[in-house]
mmCIF file of the C-alpha atoms, coordinates in Angstrom:
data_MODEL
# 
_entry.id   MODEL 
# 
loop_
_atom_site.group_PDB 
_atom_site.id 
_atom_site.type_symbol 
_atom_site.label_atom_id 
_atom_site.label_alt_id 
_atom_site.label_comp_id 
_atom_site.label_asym_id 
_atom_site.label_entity_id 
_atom_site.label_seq_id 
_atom_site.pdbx_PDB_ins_code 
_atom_site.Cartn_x 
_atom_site.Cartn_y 
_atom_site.Cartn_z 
_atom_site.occupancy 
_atom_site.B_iso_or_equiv 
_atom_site.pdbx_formal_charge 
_atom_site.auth_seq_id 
_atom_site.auth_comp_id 
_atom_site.auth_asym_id 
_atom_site.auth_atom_id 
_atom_site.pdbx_PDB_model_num 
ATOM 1   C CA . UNK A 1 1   ? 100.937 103.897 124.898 1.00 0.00 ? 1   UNK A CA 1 
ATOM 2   C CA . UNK A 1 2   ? 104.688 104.794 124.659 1.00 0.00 ? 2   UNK A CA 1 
ATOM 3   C CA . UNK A 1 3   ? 104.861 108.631 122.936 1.00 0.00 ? 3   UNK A CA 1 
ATOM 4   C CA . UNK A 1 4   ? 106.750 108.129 119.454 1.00 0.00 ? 4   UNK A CA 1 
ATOM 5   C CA . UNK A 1 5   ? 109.922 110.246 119.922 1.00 0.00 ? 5   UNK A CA 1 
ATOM 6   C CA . UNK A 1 6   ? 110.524 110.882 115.797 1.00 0.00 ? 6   UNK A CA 1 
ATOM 7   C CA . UNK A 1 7   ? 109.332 110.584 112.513 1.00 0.00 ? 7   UNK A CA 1 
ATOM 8   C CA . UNK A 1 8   ? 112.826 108.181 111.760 1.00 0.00 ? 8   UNK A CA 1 
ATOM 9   C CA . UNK A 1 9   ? 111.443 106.068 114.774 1.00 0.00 ? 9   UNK A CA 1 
ATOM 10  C CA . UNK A 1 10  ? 107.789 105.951 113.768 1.00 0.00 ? 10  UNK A CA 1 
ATOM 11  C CA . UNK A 1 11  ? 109.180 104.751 110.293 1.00 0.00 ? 11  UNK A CA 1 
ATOM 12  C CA . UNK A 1 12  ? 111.715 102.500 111.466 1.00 0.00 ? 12  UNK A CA 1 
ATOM 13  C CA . UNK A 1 13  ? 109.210 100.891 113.864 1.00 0.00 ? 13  UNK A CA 1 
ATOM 14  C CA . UNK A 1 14  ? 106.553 100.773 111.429 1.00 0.00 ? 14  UNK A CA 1 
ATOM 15  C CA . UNK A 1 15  ? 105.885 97.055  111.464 1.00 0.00 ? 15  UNK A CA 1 
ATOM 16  C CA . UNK A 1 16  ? 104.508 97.525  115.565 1.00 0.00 ? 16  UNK A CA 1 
ATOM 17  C CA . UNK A 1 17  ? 101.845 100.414 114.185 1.00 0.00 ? 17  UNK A CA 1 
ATOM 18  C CA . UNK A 1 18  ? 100.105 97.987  111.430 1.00 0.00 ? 18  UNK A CA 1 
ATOM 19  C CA . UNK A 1 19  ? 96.878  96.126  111.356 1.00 0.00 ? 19  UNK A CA 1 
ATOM 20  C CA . UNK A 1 20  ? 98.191  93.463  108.997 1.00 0.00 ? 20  UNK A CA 1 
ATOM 21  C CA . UNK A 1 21  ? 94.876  91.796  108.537 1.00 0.00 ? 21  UNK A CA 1 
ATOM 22  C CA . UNK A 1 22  ? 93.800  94.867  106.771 1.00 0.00 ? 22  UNK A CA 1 
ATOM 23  C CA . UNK A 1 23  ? 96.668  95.370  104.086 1.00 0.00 ? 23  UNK A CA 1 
ATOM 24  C CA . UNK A 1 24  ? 94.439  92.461  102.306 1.00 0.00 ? 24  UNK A CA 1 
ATOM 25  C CA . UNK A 1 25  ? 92.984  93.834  99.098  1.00 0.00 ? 25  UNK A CA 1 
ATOM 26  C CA . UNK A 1 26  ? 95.140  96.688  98.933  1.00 0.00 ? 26  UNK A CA 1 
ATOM 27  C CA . UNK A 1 27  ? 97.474  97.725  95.713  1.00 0.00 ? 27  UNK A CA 1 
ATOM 28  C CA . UNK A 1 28  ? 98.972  100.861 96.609  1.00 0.00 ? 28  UNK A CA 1 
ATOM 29  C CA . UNK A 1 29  ? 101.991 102.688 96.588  1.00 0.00 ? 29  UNK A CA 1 
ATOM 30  C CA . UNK A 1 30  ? 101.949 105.864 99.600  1.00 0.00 ? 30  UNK A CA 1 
ATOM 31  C CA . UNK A 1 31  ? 104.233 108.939 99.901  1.00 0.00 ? 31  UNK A CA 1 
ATOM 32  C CA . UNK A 1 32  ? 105.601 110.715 103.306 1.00 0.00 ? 32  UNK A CA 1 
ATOM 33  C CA . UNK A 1 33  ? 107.344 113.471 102.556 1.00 0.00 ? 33  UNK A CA 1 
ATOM 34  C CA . UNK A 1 34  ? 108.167 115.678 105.584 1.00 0.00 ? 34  UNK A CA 1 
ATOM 35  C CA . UNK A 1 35  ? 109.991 118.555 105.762 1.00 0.00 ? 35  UNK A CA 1 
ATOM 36  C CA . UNK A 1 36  ? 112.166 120.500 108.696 1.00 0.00 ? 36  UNK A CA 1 
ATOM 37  C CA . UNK A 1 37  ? 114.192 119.152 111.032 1.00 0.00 ? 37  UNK A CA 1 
ATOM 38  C CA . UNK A 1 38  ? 113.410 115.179 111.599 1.00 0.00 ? 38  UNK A CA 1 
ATOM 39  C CA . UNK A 1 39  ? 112.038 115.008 108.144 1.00 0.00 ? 39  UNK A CA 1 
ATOM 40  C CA . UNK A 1 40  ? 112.673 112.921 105.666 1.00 0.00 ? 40  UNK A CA 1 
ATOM 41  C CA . UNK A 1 41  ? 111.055 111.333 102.169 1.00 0.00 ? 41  UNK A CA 1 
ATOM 42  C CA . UNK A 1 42  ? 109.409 107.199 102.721 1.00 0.00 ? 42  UNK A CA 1 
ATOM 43  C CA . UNK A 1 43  ? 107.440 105.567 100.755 1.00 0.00 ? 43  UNK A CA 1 
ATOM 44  C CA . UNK A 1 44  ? 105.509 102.204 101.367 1.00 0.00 ? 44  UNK A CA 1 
ATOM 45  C CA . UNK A 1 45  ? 104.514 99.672  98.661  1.00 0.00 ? 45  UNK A CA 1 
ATOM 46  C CA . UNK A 1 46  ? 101.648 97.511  99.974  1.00 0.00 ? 46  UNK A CA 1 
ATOM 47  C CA . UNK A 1 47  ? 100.607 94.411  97.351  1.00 0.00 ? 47  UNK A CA 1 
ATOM 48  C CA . UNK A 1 48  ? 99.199  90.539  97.617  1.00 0.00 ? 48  UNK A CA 1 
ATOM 49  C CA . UNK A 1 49  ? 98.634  91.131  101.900 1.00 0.00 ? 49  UNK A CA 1 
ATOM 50  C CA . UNK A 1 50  ? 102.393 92.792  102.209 1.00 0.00 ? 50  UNK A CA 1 
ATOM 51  C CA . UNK A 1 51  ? 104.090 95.580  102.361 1.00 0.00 ? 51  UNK A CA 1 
ATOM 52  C CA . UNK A 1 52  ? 107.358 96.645  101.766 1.00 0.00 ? 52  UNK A CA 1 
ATOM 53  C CA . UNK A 1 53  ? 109.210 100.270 103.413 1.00 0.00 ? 53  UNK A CA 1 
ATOM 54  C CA . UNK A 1 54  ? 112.163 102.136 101.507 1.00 0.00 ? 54  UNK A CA 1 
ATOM 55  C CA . UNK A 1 55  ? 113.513 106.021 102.331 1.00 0.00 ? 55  UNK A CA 1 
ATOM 56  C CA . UNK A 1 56  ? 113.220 107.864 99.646  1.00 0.00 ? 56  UNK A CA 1 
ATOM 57  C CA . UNK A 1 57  ? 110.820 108.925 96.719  1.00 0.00 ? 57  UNK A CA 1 
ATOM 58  C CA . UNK A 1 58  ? 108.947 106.664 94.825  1.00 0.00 ? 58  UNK A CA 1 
ATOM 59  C CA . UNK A 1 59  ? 108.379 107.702 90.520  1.00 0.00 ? 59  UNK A CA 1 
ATOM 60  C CA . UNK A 1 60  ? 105.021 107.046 91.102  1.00 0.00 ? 60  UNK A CA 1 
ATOM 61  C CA . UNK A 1 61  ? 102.995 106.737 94.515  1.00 0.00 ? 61  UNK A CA 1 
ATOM 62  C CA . UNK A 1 62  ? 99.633  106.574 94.385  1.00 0.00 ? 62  UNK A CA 1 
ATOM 63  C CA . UNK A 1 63  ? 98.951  108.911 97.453  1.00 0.00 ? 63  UNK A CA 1 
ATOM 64  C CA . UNK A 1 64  ? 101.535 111.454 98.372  1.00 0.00 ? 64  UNK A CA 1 
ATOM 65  C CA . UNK A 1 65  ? 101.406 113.002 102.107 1.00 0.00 ? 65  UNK A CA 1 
ATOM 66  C CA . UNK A 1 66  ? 102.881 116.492 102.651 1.00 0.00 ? 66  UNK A CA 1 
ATOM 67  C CA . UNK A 1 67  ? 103.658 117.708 106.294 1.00 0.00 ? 67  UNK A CA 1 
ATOM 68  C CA . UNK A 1 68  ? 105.969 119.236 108.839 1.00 0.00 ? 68  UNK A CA 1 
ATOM 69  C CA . UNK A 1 69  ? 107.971 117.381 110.964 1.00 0.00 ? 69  UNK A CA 1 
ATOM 70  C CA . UNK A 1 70  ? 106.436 118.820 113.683 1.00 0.00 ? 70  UNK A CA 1 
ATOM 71  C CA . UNK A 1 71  ? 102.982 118.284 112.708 1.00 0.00 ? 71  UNK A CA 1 
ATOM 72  C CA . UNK A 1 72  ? 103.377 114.507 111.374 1.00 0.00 ? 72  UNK A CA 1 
ATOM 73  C CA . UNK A 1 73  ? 104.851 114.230 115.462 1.00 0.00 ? 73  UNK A CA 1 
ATOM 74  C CA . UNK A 1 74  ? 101.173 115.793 116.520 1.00 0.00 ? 74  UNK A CA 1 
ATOM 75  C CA . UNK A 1 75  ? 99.220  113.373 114.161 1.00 0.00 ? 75  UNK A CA 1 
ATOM 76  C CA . UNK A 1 76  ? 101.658 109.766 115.024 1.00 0.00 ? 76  UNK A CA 1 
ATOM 77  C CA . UNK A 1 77  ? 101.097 110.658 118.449 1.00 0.00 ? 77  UNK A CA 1 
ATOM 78  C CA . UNK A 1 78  ? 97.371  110.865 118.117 1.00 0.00 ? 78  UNK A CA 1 
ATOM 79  C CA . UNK A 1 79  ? 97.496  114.555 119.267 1.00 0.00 ? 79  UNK A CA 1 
ATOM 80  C CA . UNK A 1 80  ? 95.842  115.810 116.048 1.00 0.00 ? 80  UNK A CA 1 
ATOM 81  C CA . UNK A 1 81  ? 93.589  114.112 113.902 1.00 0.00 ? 81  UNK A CA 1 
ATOM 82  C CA . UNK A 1 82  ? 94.999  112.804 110.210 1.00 0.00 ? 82  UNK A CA 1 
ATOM 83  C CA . UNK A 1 83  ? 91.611  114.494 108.301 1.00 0.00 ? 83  UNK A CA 1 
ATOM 84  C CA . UNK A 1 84  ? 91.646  117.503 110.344 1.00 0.00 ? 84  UNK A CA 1 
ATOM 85  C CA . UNK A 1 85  ? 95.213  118.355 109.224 1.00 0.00 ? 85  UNK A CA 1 
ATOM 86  C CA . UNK A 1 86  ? 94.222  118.139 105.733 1.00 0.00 ? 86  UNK A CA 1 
ATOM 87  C CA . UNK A 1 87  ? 91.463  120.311 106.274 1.00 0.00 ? 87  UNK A CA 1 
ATOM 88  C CA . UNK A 1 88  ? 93.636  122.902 108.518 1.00 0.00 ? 88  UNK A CA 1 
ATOM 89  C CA . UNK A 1 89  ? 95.991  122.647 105.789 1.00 0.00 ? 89  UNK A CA 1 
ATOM 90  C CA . UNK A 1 90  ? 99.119  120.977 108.088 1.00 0.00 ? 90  UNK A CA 1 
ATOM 91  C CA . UNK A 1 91  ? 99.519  118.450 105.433 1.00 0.00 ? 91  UNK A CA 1 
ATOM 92  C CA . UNK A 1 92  ? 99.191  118.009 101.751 1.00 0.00 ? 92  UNK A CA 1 
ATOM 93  C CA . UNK A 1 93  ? 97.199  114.758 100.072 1.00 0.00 ? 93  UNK A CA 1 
ATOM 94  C CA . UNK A 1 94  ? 98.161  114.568 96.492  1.00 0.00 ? 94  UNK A CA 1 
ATOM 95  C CA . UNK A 1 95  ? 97.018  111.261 94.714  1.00 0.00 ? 95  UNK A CA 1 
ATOM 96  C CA . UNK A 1 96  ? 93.624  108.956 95.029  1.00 0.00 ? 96  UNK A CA 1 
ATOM 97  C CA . UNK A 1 97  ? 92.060  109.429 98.475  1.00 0.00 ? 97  UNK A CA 1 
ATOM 98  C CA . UNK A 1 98  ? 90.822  106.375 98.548  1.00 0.00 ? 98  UNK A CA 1 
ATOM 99  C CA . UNK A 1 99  ? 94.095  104.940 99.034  1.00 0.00 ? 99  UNK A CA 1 
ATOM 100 C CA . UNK A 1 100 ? 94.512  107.341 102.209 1.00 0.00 ? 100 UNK A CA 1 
ATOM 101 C CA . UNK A 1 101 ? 90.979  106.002 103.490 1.00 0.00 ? 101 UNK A CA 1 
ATOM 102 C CA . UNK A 1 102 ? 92.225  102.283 103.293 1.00 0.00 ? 102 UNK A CA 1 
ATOM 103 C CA . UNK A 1 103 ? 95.500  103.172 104.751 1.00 0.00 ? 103 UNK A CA 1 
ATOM 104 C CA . UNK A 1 104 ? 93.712  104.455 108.085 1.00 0.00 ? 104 UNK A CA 1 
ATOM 105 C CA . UNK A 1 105 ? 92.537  100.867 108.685 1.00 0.00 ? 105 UNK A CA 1 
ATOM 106 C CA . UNK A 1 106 ? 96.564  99.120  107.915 1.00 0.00 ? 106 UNK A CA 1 
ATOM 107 C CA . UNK A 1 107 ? 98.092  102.083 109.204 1.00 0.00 ? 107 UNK A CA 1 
ATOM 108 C CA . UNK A 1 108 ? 95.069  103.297 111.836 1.00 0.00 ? 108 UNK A CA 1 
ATOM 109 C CA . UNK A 1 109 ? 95.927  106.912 113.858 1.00 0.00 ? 109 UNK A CA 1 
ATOM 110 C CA . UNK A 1 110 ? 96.774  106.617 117.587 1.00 0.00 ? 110 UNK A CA 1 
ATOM 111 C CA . UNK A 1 111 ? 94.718  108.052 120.400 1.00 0.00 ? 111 UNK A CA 1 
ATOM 112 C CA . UNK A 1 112 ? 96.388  110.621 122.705 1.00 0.00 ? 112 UNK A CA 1 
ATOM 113 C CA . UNK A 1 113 ? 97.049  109.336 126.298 1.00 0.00 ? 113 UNK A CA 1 
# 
């Protein structure tokens, strides 16, 4: 697997990381919002088996991730684990967890070469 030189080309490409089998039963709106250099503020809107990207903030996501640059690079890359980083504190979850659990199986973390 091809190592994912940005966070603007992990989001841009977006549409080659999903499982879009599992977006079904999903109603959720989620957050990126990473800081330092490379950074930038996403948000996805997944609804009725779709989803829909935009740069910027969203009024009112449901699940709001916080992280470096660098780090969100470590965890799209599969070099460091999604939950561990929450529990390290690398990045924030604000919002309903739940939402972050389903969006491991649409969105699922990549395993390090």
């Amino acid at each position: 697997m091809e190592e994912i030189p940005s966070v603007r080309d992990f989001f841009a490409n977006i549409d080659d990381h999903m499982v879009h089998k599992n977006l079904k039963k999903v109603n959720a709106t989620f957050q990126w919002c990473v800081g330092g250099d490379g950074g930038g503020d996403w948000h996805m809107v997944v609804a009725d088996n779709a989803y829909e990207l935009h740069e910027g903030v969203h009024a009112d996501p449901t699940v709001t991730f916080t992280v470096s640059a660098t780090d969100y690079l470590e965890i799209i890359n599969g070099r460091m684990d999604g939950r561990m980083a929450v529990l390290r504190k690398k990045m924030r979850l604000d919002g309903k967890r739940m939402a972050a659990m389903k969006m491991a199986k649409f969105l699922p973390q990549r395993k390090a070469k």
